[in-house]
N, C-alpha and C positions, 0 to 999 in steps of 0.2 A: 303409844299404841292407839290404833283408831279400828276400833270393833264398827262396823256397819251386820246390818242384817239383810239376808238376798234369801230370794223363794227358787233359787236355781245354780244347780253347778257349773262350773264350765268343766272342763274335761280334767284338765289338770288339778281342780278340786276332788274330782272324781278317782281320782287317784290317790290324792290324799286321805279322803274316805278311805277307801279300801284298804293304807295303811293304818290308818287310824285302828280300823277294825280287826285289826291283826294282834292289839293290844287288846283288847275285850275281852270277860269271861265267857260270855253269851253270841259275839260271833267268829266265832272260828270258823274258818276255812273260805270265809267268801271271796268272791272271785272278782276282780273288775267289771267284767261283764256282766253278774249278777248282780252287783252295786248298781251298774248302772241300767240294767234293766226295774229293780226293788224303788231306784228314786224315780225312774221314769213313771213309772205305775203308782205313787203314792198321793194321795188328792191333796194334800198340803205337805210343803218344803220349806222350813226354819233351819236355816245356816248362820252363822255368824264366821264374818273377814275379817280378818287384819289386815286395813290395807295400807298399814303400814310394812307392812313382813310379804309385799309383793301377791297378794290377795290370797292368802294364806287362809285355811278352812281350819278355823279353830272351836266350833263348836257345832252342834249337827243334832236334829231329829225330825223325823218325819210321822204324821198320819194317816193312815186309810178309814174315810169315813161316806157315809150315803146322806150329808148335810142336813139332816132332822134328826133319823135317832137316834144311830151311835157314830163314837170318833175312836178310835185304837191308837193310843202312841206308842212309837217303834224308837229303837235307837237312838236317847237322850245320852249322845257325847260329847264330851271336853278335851281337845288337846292335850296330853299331862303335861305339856311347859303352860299352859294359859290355867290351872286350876287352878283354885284359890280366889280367882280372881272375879266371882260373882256370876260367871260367864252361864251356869247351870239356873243360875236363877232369873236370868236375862232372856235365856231361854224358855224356861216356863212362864213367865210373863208372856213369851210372846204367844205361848198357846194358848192361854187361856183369856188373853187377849186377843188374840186371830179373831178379825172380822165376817171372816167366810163361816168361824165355827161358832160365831153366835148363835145359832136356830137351835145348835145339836142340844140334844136333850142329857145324854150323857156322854163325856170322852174317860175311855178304862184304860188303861197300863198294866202292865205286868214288875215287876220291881224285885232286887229282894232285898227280904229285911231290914236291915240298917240302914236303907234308902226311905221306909215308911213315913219318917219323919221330914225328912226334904220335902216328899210330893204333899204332904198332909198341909206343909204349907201354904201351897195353893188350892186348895178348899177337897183333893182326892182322900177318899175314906176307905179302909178295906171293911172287904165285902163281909157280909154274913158268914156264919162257918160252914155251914150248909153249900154254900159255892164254892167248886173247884175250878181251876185254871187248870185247863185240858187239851191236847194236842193229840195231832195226828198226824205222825211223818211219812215224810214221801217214801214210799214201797221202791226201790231201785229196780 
């Protein structure tokens, strides 16, 4: 197995995203074309290949951030035949090493629970009790 890391999908990774994400609790229902409009639009792209498995998209998340003061990470996933295999935390290395996101003064996430401990790893703290994670869905 030879994991490289790329800042870009080709189409047919793009594809595999979109299967990928059919297995998630969190995205349901996404659509090729919103995949591939969501990574077009994201200011940083951390992929991980196996380019031994024909450049196979085995690990995936992206940012939206204004490169000073905040960074939002989205969609921290794993193949589930590649887990186990460190590939999550190869991943957050690479954000929190990303050289574009050195200036940002804070990058936040969303997570739950029983992942606290993973991101805590790399230096993320949940927030005061006082802040809520709060959303707004699109009105059809």
């Amino acid at each position: 197995m030879s994991i490289r890391q790329v800042d870009a999908l080709t189409e047919g990774q793009l594809v595999q995203l979109t299967d990928l994400f059919k297995d998630l609790w969190w995205t349901p229902g996404r659509t090729l074309d919103d995949v591939r409009v969501a990574v077009a639009h994201s200011s940083v792209v951390i992929a991980l290949i196996d380019s031994d498995a024909d450049e196979r998209l085995v690990g995936f998340c992206r940012l939206l951030t204004d490169f000073v003061y905040r960074a939002m990470l989205y969609d921290v996933a794993v193949d589930p035949a590649y887990r186990g295999q460190q590939l999550g935390q190869r991943l957050m290395e690479a954000v929190v090493e990303h050289p574009r996101l050195n200036n940002v003064d804070a990058i936040a996430l969303n997570c739950a629970g029983d992942l606290v401990p993973f991101y805590e790893r790399f230096g993320f703290e949940t927030q005061e009790p006082h802040l809520f994670s709060m959303r707004r869905k699109k009105i059809a």
